[in-house]
Backbone as a ProteinNet text record, in pm:
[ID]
protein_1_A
[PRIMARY]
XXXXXXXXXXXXXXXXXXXXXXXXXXXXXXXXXXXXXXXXXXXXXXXXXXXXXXXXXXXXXXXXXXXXXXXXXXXXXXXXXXXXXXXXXXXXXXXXXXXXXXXXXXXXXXXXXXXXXXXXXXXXXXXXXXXXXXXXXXXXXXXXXXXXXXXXXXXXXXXXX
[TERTIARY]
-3415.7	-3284.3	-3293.8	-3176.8	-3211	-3099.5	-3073.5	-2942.2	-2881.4	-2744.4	-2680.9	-2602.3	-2576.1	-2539.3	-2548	-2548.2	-2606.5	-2439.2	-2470.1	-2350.2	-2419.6	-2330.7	-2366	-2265	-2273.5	-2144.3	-2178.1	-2099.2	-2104.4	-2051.9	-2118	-2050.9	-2066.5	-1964	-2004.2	-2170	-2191.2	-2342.6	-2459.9	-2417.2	-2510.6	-2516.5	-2567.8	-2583.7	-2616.4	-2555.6	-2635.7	-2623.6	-2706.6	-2720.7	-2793.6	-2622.3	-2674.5	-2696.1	-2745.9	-2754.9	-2701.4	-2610.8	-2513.1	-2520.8	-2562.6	-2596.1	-2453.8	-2418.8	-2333.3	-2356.1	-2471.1	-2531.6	-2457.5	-2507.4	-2498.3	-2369.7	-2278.8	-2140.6	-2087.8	-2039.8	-1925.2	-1799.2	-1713.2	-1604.2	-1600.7	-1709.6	-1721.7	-1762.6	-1907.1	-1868.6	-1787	-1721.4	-1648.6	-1529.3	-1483.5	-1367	-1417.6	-1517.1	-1607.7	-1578.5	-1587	-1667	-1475.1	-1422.8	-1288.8	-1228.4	-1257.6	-1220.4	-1270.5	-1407	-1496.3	-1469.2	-1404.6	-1347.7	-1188.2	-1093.9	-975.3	-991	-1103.8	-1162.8	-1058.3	-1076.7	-966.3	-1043	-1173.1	-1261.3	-1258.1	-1242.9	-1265.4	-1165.8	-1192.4	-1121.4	-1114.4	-1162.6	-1167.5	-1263.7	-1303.1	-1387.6	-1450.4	-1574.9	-1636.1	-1553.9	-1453.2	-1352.3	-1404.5	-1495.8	-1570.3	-1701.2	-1760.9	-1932.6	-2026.2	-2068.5	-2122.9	-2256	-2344.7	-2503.3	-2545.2	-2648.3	-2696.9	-2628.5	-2482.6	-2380.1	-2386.5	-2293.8	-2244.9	-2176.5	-2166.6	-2075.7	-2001.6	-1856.3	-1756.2	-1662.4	-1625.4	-1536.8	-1462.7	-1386.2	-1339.4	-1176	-1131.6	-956.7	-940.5	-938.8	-849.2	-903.6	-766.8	-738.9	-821.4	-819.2	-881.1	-792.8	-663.7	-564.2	-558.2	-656.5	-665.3	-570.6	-499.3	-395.4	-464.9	-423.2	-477.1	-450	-518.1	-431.1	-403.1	-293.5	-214.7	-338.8	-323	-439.3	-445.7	-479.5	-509.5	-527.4	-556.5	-574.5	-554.1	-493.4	-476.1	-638.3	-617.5	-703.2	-794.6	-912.9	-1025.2	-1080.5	-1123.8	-1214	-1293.5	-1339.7	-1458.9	-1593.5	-1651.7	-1817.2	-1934.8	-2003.6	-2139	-2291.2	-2359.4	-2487.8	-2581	-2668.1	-2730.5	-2885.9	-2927.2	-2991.7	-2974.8	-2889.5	-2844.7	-2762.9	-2888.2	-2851.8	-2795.3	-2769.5	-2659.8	-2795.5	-2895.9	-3015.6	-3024.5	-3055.8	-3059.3	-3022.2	-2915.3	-2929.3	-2869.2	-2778.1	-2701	-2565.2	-2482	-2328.1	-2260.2	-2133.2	-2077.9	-1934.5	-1842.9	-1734.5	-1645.9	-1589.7	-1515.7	-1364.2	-1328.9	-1215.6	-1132.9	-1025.7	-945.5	-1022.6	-967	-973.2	-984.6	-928.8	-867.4	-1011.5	-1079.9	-1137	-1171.5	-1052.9	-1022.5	-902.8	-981.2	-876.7	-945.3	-1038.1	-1122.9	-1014	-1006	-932.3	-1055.4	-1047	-1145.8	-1235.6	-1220.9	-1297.4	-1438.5	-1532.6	-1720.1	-1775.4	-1885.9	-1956	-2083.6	-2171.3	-2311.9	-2340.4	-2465	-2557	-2671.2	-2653.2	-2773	-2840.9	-2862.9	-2974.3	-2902.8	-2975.6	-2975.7	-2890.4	-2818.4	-2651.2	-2689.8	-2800.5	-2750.4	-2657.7	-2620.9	-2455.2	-2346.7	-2352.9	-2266.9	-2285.3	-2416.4	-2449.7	-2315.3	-2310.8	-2189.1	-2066.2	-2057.6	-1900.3	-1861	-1934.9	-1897.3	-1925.9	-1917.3	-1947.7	-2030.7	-2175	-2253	-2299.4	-2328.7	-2292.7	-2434.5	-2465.4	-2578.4	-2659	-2748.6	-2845.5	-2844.8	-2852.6	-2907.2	-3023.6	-3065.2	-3187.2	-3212.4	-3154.1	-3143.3	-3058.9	-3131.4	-3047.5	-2991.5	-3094.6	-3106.7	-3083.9	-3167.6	-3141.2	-3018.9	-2900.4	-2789.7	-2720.5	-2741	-2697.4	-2722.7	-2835.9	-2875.8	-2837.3	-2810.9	-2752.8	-2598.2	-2561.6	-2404.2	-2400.8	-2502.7	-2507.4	-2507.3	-2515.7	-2539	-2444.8	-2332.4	-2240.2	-2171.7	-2148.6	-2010.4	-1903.2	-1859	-1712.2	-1635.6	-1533.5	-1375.2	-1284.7	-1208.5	-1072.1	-942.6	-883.6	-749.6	-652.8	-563.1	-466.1	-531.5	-508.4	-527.7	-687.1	-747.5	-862.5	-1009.3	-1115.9	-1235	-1341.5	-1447.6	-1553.4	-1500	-1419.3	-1390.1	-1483.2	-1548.3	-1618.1	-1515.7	-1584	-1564.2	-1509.6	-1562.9	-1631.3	-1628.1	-1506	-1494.4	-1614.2	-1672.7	-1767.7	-1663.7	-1653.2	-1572.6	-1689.4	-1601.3	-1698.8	-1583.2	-1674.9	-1611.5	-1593.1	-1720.1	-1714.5	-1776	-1745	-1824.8	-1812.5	-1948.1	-1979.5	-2025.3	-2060.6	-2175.4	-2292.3	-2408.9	-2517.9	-2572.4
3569.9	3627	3722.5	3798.9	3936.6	3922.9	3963.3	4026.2	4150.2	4119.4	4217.3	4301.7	4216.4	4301.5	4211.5	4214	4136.8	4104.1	4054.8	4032.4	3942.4	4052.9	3977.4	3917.7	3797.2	3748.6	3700.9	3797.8	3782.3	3700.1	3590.2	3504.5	3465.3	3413.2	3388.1	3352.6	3283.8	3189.8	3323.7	3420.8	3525.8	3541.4	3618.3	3698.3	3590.7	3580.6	3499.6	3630.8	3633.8	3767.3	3653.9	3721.5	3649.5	3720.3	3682.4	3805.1	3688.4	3774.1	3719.7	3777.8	3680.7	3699.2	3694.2	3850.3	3919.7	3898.2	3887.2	3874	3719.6	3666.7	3513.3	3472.4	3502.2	3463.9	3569.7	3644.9	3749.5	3803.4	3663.5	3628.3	3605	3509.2	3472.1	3605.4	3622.9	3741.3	3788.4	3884.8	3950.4	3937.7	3806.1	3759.5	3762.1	3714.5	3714.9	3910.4	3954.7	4093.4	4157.6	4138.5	4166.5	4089.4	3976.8	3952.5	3997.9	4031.1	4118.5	4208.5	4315.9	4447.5	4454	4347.4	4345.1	4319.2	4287.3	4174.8	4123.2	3998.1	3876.3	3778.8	3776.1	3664.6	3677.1	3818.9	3829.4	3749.5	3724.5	3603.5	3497	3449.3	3321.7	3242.5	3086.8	3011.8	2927.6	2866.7	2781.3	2640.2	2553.1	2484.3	2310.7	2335.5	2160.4	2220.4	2139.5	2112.8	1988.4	1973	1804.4	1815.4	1795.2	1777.3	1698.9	1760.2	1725	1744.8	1819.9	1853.2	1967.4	2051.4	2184.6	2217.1	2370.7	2448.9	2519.9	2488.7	2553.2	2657.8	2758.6	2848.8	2902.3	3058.6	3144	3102	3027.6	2993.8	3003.1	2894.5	2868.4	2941.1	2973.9	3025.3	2955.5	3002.7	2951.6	2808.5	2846.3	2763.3	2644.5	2648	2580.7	2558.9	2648.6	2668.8	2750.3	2739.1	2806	2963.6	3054.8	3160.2	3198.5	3253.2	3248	3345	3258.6	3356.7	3445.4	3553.3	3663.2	3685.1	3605.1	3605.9	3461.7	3503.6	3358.3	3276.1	3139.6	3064.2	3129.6	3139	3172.8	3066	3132.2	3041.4	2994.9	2835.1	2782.8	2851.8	2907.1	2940.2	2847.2	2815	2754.5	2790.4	2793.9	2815.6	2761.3	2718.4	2571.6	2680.1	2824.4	2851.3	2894.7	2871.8	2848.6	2722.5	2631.2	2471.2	2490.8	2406.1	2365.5	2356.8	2438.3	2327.2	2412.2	2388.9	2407.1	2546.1	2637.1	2781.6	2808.1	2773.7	2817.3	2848.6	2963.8	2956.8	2949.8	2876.1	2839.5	2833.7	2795.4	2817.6	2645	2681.8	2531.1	2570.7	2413.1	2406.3	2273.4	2252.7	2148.7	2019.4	1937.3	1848.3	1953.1	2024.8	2086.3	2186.7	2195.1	2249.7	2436.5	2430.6	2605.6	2633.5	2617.2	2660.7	2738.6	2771.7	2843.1	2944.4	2983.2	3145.3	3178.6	3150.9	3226.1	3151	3027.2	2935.4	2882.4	2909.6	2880	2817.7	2737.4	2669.2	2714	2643.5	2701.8	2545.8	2533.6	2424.8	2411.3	2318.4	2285.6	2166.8	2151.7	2067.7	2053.5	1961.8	1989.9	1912.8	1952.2	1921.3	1892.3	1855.9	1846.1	1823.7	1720.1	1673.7	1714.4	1867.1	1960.3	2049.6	2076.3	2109.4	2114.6	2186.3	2160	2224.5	2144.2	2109.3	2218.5	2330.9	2386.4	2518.7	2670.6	2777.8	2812.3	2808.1	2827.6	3000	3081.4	3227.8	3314	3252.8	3349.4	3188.4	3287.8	3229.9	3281.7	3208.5	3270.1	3316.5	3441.1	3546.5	3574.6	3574.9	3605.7	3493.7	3467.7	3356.9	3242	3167.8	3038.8	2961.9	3010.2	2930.7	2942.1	3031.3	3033.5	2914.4	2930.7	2777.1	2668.5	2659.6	2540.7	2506.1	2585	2572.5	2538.3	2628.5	2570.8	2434.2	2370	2280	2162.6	2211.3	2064.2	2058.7	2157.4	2126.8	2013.1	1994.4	1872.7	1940.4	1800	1789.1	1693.8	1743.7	1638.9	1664.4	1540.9	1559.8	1632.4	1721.5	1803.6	1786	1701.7	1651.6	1634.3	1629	1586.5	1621.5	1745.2	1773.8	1689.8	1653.5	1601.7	1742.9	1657	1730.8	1914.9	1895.3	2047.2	2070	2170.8	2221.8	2198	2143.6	2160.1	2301.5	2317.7	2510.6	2599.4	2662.9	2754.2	2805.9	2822.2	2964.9	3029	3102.9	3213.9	3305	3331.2	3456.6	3615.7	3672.7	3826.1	3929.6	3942.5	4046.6	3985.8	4047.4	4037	4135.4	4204.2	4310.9	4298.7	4452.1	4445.3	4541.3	4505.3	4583.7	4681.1
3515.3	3488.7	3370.7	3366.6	3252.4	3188.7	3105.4	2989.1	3076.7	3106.7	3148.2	3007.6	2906.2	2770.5	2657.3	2546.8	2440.8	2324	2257.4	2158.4	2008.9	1910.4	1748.2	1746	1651.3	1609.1	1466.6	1368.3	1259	1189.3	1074.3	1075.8	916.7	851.1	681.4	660.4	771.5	761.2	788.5	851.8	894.8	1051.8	1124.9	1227.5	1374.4	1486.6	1584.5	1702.3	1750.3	1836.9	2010	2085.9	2202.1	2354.6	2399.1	2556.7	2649.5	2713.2	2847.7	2986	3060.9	3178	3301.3	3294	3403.4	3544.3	3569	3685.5	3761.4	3689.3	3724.2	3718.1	3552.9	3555.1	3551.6	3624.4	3619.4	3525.8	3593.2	3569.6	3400.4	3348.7	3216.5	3149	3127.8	3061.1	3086.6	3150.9	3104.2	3060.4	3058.2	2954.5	2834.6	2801.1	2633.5	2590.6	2671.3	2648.2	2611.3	2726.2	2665.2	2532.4	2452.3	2386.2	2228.5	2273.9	2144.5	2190.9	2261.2	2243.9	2229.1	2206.1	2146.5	2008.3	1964.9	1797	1773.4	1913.3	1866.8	1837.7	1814.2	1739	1577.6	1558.1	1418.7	1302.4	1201.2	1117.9	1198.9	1313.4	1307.2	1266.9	1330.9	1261.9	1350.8	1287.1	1363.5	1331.7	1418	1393.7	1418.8	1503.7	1525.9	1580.6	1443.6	1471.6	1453.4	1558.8	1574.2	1627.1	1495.2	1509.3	1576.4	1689.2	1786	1904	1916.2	2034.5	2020.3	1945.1	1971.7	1849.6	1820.6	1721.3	1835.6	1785.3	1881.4	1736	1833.6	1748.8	1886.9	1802	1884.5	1954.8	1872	1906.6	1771	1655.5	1535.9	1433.2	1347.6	1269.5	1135.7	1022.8	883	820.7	898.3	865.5	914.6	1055.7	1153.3	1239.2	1266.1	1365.8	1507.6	1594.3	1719.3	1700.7	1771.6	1762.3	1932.7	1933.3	2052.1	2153.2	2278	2367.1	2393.6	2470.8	2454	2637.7	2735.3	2843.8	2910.8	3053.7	3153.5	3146.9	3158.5	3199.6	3309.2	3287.8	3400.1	3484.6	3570.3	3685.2	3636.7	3608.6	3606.6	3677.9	3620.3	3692.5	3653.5	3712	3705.4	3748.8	3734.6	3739	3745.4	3866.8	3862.9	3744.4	3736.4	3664.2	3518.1	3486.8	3315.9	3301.7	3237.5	3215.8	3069.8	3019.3	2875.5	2788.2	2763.4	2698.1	2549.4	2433.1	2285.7	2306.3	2253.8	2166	2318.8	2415.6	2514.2	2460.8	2547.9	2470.4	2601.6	2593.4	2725.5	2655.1	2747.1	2725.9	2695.2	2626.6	2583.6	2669.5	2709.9	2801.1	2773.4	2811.3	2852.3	2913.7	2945.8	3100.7	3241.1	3195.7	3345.7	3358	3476	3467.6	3459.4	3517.6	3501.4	3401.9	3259.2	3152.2	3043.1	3048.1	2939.7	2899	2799.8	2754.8	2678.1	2541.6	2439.2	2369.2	2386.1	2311.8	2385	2290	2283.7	2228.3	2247.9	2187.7	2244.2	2083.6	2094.2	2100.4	2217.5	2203.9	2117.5	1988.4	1899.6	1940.1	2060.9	2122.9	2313.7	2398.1	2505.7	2533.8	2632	2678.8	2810.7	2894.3	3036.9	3132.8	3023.9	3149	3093.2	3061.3	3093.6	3182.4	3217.8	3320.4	3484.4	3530	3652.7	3608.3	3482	3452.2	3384.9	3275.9	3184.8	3208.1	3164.8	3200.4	3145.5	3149.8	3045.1	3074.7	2955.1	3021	2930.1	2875.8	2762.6	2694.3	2614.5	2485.7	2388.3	2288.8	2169.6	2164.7	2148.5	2117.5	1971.5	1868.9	1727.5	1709.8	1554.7	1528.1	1506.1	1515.9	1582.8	1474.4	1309.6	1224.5	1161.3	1183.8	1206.8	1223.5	1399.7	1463.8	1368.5	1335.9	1303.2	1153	1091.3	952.5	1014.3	1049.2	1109.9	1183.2	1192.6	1308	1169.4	1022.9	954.1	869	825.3	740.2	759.3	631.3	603.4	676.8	727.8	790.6	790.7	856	764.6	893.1	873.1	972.7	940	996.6	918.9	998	1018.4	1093.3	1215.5	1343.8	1468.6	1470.7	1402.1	1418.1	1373.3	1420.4	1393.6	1373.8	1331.8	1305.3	1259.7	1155	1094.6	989.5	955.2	868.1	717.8	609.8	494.1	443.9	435.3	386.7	531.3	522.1	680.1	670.9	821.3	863.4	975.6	904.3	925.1	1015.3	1129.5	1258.8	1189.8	1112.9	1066	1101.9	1220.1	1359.6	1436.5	1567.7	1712.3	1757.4	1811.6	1892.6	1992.4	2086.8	2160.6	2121.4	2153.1	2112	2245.5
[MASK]
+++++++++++++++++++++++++++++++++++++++++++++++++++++++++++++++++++++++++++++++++++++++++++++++++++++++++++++++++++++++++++++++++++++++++++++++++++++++++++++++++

């Protein structure tokens, strides 16, 4: 499989540079791709991160408030050839399975049995110790929320390359 287009995502912690496979998920990229060309990621944050699971961002605010979506719920896509496994980015959802809007998570170790269930759409190519520094901060609960970062990492831009 190839990189149909690549993406930085700049982040207090520094740079994760990922390539997303168009080919395979369609539908997904190009909701990602419209949302880094509205820069409705920018000022947000990495909002729950749980070592050995995933760093998720790309909905809440610094405040930790959601920020209002930006697009309808998409189609669940899957890929039996992009598995959930370390330095994957896929899409975070509801219960429901077709509810993704804008929210992602990066896999800091192997997720198989998300495999099926989740949209997994790119890798991390640059970056990794990124992830993985983000993958060990302190965290705290902030009303309803778990695993919130102490110390926001703040995502400052997202592009495409």
């Amino acid at each position: 499989m190839e990189f149909t287009n690549k993406a930085v995502i700049e982040t207090s912690m520094g740079k994760i540079t990922v390539g997303l496979y168009g080919k395979e998920m369609p539908i997904t990229v190009a909701n990602f791709i419209k949302h880094i060309e509205a820069k409705y990621y920018n000022k947000l944050i990495f909002h729950r991160v749980i070592d050995n699971f995933m760093i998720q961002g790309g909905g809440m605010m610094k405040s930790m408030f959601e920020k209002v979506a930006m697009v309808d719920p998409i189609k669940l896509e899957t890929c039996t050839d992009i598995p959930h496994k370390k330095y994957t980015i896929s899409m975070a959802r509801t219960d429901v399975p077709n509810s993704a809007t804008s929210q992602f998570f990066i896999c800091n170790t192997d997720c198989d049995f998300l495999d099926g269930k989740y949209a997994a759409f790119g890798t991390v190519i640059e970056g990794m110790d990124v992830v993985d520094a983000i993958s060990k901060v302190e965290t705290h609960s902030v009303r309803s929320y778990d695993d919130v970062p102490v110390e926001p990492v703040i995502i400052t831009d997202v592009y495409m390359i």
